[in-house]
C-alpha positions in Angstrom: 0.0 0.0 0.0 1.0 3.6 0.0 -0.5 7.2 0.8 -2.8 7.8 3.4 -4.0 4.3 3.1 -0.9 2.7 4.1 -0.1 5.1 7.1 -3.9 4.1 8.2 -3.3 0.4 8.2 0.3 0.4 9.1 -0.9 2.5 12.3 -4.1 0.1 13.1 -1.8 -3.2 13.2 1.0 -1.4 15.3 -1.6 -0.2 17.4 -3.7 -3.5 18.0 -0.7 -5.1 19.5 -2.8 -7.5 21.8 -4.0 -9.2 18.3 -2.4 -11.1 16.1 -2.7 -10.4 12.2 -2.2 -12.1 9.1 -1.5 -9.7 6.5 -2.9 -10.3 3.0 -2.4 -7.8 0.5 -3.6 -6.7 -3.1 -2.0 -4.7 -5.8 -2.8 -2.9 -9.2 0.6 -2.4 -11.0 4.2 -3.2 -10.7 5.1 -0.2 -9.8 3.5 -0.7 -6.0 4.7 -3.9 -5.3 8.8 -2.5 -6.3 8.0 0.6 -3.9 9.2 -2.2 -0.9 8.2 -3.1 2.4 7.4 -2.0 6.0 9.3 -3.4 8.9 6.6 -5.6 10.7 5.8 -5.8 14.3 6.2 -9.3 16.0 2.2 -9.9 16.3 2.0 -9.9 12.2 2.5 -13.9 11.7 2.7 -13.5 8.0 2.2 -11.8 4.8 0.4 -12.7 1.5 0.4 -11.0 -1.6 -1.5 -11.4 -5.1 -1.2 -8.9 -8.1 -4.6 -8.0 -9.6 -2.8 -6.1 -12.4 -1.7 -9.4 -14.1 -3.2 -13.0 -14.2 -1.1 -15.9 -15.8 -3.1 -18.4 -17.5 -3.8 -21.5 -14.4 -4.0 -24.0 -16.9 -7.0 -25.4 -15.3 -8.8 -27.6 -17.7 -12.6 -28.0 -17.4 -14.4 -31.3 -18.2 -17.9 -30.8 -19.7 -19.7 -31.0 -16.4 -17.1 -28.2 -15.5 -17.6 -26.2 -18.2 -21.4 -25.9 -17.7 -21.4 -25.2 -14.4 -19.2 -22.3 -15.2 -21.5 -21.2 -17.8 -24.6 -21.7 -15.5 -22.7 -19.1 -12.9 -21.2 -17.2 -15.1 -24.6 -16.7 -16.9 -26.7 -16.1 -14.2 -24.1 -12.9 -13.0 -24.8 -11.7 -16.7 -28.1 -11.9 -16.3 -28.6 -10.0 -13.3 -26.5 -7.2 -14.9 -28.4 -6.7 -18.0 -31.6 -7.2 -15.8 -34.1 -4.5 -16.2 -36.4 -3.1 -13.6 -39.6 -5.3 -12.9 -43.4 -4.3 -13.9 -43.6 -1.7 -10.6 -40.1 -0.5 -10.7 -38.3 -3.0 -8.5 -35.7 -5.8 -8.6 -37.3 -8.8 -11.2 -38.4 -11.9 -9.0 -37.6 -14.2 -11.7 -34.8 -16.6 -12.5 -33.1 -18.9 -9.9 -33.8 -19.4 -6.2 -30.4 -17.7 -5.3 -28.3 -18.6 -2.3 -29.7 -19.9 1.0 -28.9 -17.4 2.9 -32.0 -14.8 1.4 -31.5 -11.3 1.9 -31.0 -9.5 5.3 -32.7 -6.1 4.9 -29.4 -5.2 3.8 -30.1 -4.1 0.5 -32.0 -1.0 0.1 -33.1 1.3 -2.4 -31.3 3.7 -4.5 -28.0 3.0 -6.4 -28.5 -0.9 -5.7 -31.5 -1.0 -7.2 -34.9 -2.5 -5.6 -35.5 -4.5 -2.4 -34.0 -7.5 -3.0 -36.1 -9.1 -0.2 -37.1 -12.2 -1.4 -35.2 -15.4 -2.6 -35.0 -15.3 -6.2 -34.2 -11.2 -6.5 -31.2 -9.7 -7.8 -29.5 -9.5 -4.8 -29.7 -13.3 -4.1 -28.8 -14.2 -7.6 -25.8 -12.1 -8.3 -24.8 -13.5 -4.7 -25.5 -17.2 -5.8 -23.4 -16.5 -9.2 -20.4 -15.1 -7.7 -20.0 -17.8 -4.5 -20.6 -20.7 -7.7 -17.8 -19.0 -9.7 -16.1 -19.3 -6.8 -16.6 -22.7 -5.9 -16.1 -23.6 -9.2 -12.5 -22.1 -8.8 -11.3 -24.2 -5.5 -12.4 -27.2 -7.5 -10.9 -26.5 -10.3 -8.1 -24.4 -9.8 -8.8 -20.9 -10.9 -10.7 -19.1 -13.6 -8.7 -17.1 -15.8 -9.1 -19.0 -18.5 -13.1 -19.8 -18.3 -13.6 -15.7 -18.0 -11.6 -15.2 -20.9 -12.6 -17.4 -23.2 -15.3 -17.3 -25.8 -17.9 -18.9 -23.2 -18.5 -15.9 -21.4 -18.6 -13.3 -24.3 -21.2 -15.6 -25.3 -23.1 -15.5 -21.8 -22.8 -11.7 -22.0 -24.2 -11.7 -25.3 -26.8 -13.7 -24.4 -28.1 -11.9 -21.7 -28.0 -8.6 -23.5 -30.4 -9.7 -26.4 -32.7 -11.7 -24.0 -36.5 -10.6 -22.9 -36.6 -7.5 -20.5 -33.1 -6.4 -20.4 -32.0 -3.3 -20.1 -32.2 -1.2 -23.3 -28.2 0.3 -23.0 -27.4 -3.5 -22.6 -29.4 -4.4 -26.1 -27.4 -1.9 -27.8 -24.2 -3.6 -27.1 -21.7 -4.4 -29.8 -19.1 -7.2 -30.3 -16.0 -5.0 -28.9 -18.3 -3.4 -26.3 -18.5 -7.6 -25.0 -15.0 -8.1 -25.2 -14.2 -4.9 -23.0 -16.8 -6.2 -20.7 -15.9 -9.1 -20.3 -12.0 -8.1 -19.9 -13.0 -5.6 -16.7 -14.8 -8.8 -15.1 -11.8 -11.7 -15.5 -9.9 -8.1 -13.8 -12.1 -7.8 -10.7 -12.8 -11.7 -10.6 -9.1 -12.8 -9.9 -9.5 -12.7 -6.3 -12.0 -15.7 -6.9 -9.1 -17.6 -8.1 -6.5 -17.3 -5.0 -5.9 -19.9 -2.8 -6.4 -17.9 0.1 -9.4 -19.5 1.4 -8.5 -22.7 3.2 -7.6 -23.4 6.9 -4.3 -22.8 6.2 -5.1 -19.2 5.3 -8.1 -17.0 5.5 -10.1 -19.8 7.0 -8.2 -19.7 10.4 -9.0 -16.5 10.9 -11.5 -15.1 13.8 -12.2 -11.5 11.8 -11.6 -11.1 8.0 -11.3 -6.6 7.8 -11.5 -5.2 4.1 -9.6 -1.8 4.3 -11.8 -1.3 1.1 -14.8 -2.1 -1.0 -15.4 -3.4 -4.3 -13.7 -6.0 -5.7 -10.6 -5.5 -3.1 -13.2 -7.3 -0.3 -14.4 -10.2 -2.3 -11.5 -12.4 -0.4 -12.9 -11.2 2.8 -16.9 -12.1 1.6 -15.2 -15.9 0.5 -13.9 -16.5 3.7 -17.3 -15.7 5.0 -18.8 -18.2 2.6 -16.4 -21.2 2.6 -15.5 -20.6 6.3 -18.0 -18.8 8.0 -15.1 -16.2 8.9 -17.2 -12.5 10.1 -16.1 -10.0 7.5 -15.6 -6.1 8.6 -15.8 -3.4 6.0 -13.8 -0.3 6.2 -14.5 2.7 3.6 -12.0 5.9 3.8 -12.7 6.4 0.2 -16.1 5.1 -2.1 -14.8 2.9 -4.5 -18.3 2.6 -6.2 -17.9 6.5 -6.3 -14.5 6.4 -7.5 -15.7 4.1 -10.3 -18.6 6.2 -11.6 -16.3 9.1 -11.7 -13.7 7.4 -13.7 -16.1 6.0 -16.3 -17.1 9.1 -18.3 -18.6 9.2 -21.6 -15.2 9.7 -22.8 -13.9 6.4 -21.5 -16.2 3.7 -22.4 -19.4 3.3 -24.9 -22.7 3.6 -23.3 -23.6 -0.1 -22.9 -20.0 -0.6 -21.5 -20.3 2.0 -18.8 -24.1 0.8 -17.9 -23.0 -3.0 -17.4 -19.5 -2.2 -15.5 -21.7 0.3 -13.4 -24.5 -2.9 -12.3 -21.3 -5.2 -11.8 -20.1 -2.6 -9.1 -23.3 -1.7 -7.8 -24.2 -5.7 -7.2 -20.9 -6.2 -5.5 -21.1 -3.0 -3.4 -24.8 -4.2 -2.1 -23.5 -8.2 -1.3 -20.3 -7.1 0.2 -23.1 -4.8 2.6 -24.9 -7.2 3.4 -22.5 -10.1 4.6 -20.6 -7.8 6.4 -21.0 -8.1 10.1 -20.2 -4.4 10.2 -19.9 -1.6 7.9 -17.4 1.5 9.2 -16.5 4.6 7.2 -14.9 8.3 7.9 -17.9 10.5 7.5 -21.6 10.8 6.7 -21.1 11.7 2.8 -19.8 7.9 2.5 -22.3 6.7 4.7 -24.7 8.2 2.7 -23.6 6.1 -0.4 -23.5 2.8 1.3 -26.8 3.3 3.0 -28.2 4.1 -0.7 -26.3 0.6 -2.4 -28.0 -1.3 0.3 -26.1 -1.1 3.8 -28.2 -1.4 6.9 -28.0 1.3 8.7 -27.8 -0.5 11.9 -24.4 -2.1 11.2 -22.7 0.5 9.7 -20.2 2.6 12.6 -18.6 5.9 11.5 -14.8 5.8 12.8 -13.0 8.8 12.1 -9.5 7.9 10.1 -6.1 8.5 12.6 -3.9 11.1 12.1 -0.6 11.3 13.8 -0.8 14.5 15.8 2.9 14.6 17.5 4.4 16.0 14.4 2.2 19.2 14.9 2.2 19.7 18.5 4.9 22.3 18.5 3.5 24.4 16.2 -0.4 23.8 17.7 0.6 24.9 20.9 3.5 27.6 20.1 2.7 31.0 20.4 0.9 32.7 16.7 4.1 34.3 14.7 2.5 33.4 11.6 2.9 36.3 9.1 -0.3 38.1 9.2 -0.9 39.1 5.8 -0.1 35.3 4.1 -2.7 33.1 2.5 -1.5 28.8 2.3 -2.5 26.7 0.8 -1.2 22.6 1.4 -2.0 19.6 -0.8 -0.9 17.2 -4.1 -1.2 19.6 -7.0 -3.8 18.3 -9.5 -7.3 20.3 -11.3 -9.4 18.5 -8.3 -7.7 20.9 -6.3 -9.2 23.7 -8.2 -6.0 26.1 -7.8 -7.3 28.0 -11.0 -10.8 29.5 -8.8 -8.2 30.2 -5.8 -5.7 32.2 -7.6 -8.8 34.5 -9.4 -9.9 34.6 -5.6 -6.3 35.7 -4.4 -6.7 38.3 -7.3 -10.0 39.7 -5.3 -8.3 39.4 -1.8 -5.5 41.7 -2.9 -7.7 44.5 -4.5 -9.1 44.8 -0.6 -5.9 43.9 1.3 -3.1 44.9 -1.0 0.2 43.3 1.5 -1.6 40.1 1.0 0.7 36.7 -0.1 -0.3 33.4 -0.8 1.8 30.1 -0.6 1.0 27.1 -2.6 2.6 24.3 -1.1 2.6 20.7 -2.7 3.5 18.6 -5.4 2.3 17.3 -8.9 0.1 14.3 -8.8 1.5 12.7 -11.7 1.5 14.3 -15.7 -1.5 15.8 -15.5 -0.4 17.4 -12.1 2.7 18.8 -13.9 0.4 20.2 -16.3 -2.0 21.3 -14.4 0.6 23.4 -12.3 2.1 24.7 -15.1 -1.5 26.1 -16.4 -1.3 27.4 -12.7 1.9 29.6 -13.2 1.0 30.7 -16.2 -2.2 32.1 -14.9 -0.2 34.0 -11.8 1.7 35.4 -14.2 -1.6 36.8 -16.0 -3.3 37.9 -13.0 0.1 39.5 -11.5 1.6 41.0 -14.6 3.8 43.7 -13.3 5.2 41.3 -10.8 5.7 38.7 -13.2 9.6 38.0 -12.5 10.8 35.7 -9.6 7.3 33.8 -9.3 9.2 31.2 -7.0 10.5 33.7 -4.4 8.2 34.9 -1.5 9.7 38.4 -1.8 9.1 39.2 -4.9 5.9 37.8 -5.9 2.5 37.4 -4.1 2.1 34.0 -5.3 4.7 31.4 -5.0 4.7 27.4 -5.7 6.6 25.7 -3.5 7.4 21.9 -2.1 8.0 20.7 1.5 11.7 20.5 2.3 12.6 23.9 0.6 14.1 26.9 2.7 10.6 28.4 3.3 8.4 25.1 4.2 11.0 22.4 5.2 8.6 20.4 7.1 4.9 20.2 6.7 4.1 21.8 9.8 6.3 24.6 9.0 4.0 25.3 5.8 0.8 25.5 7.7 2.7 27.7 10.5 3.7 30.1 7.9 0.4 31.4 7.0 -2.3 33.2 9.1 -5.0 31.2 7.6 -4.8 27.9 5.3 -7.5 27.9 2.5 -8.8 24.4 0.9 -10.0 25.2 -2.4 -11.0 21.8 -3.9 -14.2 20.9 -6.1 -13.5 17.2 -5.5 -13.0 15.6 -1.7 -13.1 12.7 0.2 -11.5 12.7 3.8 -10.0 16.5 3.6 -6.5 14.9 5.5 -5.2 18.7 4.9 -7.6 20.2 6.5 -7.4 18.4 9.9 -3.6 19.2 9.7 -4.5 22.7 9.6 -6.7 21.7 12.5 -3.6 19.8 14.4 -1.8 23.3 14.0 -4.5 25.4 15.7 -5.0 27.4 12.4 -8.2 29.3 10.9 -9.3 27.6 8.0 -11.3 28.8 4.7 -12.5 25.9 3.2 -15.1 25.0 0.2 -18.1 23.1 0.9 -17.2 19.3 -0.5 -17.0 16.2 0.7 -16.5 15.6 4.4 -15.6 19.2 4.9 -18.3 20.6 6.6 -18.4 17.2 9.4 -15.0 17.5 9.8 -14.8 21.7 10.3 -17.8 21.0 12.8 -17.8 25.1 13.0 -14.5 26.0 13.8 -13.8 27.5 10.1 -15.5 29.4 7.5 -16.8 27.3 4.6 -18.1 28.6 0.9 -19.4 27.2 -2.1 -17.1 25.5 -4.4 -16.5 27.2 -7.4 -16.6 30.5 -6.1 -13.7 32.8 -5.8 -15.8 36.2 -4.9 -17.3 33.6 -2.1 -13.6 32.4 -1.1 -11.9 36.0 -1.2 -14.6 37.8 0.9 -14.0 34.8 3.5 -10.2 35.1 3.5 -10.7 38.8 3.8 -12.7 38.3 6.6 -9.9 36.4 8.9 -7.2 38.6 7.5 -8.8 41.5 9.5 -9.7 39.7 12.7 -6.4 38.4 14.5 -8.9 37.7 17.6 -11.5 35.9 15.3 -8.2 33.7 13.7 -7.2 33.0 17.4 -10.2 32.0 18.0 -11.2 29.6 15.5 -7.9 28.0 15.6 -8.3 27.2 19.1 -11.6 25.4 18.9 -9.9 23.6 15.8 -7.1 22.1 17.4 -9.4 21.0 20.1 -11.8 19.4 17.8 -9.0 17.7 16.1 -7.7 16.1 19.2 -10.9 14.8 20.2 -11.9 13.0 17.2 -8.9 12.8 14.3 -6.2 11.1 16.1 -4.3 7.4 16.0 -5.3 6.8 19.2 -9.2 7.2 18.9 -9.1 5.2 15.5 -7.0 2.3 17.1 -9.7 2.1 20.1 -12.7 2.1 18.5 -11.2 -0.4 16.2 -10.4 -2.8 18.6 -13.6 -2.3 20.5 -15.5 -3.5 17.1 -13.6 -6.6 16.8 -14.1 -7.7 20.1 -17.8 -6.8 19.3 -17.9 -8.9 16.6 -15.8 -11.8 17.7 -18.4 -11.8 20.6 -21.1 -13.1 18.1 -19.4 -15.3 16.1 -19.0 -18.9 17.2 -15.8 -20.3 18.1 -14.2 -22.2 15.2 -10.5 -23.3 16.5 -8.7 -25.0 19.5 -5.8 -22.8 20.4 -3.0 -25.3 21.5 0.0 -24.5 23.6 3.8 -24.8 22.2 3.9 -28.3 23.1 0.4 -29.2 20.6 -1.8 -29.2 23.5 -5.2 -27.5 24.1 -4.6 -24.0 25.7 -6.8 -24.1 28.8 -8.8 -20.9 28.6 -7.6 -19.6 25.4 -11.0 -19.6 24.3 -13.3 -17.3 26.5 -16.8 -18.5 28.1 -20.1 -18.6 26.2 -21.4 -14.5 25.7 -24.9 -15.4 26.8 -26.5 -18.7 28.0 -29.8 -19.1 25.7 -32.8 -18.3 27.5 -35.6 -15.5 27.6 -34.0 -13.3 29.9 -31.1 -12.8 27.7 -32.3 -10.4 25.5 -31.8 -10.9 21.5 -28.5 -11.8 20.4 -28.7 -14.7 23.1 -32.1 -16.0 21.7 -29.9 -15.5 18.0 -26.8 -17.3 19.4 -29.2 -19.9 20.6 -30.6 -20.6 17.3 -27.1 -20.5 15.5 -25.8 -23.4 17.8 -23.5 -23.6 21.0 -19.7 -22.2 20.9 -20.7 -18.2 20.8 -17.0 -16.6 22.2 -16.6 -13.5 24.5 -14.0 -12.2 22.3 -10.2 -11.5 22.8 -10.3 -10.5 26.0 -8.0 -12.8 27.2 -4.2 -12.5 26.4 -3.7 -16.4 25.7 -6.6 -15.9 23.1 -5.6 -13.8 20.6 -7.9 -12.6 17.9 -6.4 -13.1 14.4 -7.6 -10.6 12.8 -7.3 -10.7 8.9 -6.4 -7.2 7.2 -7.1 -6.9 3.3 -5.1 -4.5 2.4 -6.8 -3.1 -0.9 -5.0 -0.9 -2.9 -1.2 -0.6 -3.1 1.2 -3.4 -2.3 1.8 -5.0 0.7 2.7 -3.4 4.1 
């Protein structure tokens, strides 16, 4: 992993040193996996990683009986994507029974689609596809070949032309199939690991996805082969992520409308197996509760930030410079650097000693070009003080990167400036603007994202896209040193009380002993010399009985072993992280 992602897990299994962890990780190109590795703390037993961004052929070889069970599955999942709405606008009934399970009132309305309530829906047959692909895999050996060969284009095809699909769908052509079909053997791989058994995912007490989408289908198959709880943890959509990458520039219509179902399904049966949902803020609430989450398992735990770094400057007298504007973050249009320097334009008509500092770096070619656009436009808008652009002193706008003379730690950029201004159109988790926070300085930040939760009234927020809005509020603190004082006060405090490593890493471990206390115990823990660990596993939760209230009367119906948790040294809980997105820690 790397970014934000990897200081948030690397922090979590540091910090949960009373669990042991098996580390299984997922990556997307080359270039993650040769970044290198963490050093790992004794309680992490062991690490596996898989590439998604390449798939050998498995040279598994299919028999007939093999070969139509794959295309039973593999049909079925088609199906349900080209499905069309029923005769009252929800979920068809028809086709096969689905899984056994039914639904569990996870699946909702809105961007899943429908109910899904009753056996036979969507839900329970895009469910029943994906676990007999998966099957089909551990018997077989994998499925990289069945999902690229001419048997599936064919089951896409199929399902496109038949009765009551979706009109986009019937419009599909012959390469529209193929790239179809192409993004599916992609986000299907993890069906083909060998992850799954006792030896691996199977001995685990807690599976946790650090991400959605196809990154958690190893966690939902050790739910289904094992019975292993699965915990789902969302710092950034992925469905969201998907939609926004899939323009009408990217893909043909019927392309983007069957890629969109695929990720919609797998978003709404990852919901509804999970034992619990967490994310960072209400925006991504929002989204899962609309693909289908029940909003009684879902548990918003605020991402850890390491505040230590920014203590000296948070608590050290104010000897900002009062007249500076700064601005912190990965340079890239997101960003939206164009509106703030049109805005910094305003703010210096009205306070004329103003200076702004745009501290970051390109995220990747387009960020290169998208700061050059930016310092060609400075020079537009500051024409007589064109020259020197990079130096403070002679220029009211200067680009510049941590480590230089002016900024040469991160701290040191926010302490520069009497108020830090976020000027995105585009944001998840604003990670910049807690820092701010951390520092104890007044913020001016647009209205995206999680800004407005995580602000919580301790800085001035504006609508996006709106530099007369931004300058007026930068203006604003500029000529109140008490106000500034103020807010950046009540900021640090907020940030203390709810941004830090150390509330993340306890309510963390609070949920997995939550959810280890309803699962039912599935291992003998044996000493070093192979014998049963007396006490290792904890007493029964509840004993069944009316009196116990409702998770006793469940625990009753599910079957004797239900397990306090991990509150017992001897009995660790294993706890299973899947790390999603870059690498391996």
């Amino acid at each position: 992993m790397s970014g934000d992602a990897r200081l948030w897990c690397d922090r979590l299994v540091r910090g949960l040193g009373r669990h042991e962890f098996d580390l299984y990780a997922l990556s997307r190109t080359r270039r993650q996996e040769d970044e290198g590795w963490l050093p790992l703390p004794p309680h992490v037993s062991r690490v596996r990683t898989a590439p998604l961004w390449t798939a050998e052929e498995d040279g598994a070889r299919y028999g007939r009986r093999a070969r139509r069970r794959f295309a039973e599955s593999y049909g079925e999942l088609a199906g349900v994507l080209c499905a069309g709405p029923g005769p009252n606008g929800t979920e068809d009934s028809h086709g096969s029974a689905g899984d056994s399970h039914g639904s569990t009132g996870a699946e909702g309305s809105g961007a899943a689609g429908g109910s899904g309530a009753g056996p036979g829906s969507l839900a329970d047959r895009f469910g029943s596809a994906l676990h007999g692909l998966a099957e089909l895999a551990r018997d077989k050996g994998g499925l990289v070949g069945a999902l690229r060969s001419d048997t599936a284009v064919r089951a896409l095809e199929r399902a496109c032309r038949a009765p009551g699909a979706l009109g986009t769908a019937r419009e599909a052509r012959v390469p529209d199939l193929l790239a179809v079909a192409a993004h599916l053997e992609r986000a299907l791989r993890p069906l083909s690991l060998d992850w799954y058994g006792d030896d691996g995912l199977g001995a685990a007490d807690l599976c946790h996805a650090t991400a959605g989408g196809p990154a958690a289908l190893a966690g939902l198959l050790a739910g289904h082969f094992s019975g292993v709880p699965l915990l789902v943890t969302e710092y950034g959509m992925r469905l969201r992520s998907h939609y926004l990458a899939s323009g009408p520039d990217v893909a043909a219509p019927a392309v983007r409308a069957l890629l969109a179902a695929f990720h919609r399904r797998l978003a709404a049966e990852v919901y509804r197996r999970a034992a619990i949902i967490t994310q960072g803020n209400a925006h991504t609430r929002r989204w899962q509760e609309r693909c289908g989450a029940d909003r009684a398992r879902i548990r918003t735990v605020h991402p850890g930030m390491e505040a230590a770094r920014f203590t000296e400057v948070g608590e050290a007298p104010d000897r900002a410079d009062p007249d500076t504007l700064v601005w912190v973050g990965r340079i890239e249009p997101a960003k939206d650097l164009v509106s703030l320097l049109h805005a910094f334009a305003e703010v210096r008509k009205e306070e004329p000693k103003t200076r702004l500092r745009v501290v970051g770096v390109p995220a990747g070619p387009e960020g290169e070009a998208y700061l050059g656009h930016c310092r060609a436009l400075a020079a537009q808008l500051f024409p007589d003080e064109a020259e020197g652009v990079h130096a403070v002193g002679d220029n009211p706008v200067a680009f510049e990167e941590i480590g230089g003379p002016e900024a040469p730690t991160l701290a040191d950029a926010y302490a520069s400036g009497a108020v830090v201004v976020l000027s995105s159109v585009v944001e998840g988790f604003p990670v910049g603007l807690v820092e701010a926070m951390f520092c104890g300085r007044a913020t001016v930040s647009t209205d995206v994202g999680a800004v407005v939760e995580v602000i919580g009234g301790t800085g001035l927020v504006v609508p996006p896209r709106n530099p007369r809005a931004l300058a007026e509020a930068c203006v604003a603190l500029l000529r109140d040193s008490e106000r500034r004082e103020r807010l950046g006060a009540a900021a640090r405090a907020r940030a203390l009380e709810l941004f830090t490593v150390e509330q993340n890493i306890a309510a963390f471990h609070g949920i997995y002993l939550e959810i280890v206390s309803h699962c039912p115990v599935r291992r003998v823990v044996l000493d070093q010399a192979g014998e049963p660990l007396p006490f290792a596993v904890p007493a029964e939760a509840h004993v069944p009985g009316r009196w116990t209230g409702p998770t006793a009367r469940v625990a009753h119906r599910a079957g004797p072993g239900w397990a306090l948790g991990a509150t017992l040294r001897p009995a660790p809980v294993r706890a299973t992280p899947l790390a999603a997105t870059e690498g391996a820690l």
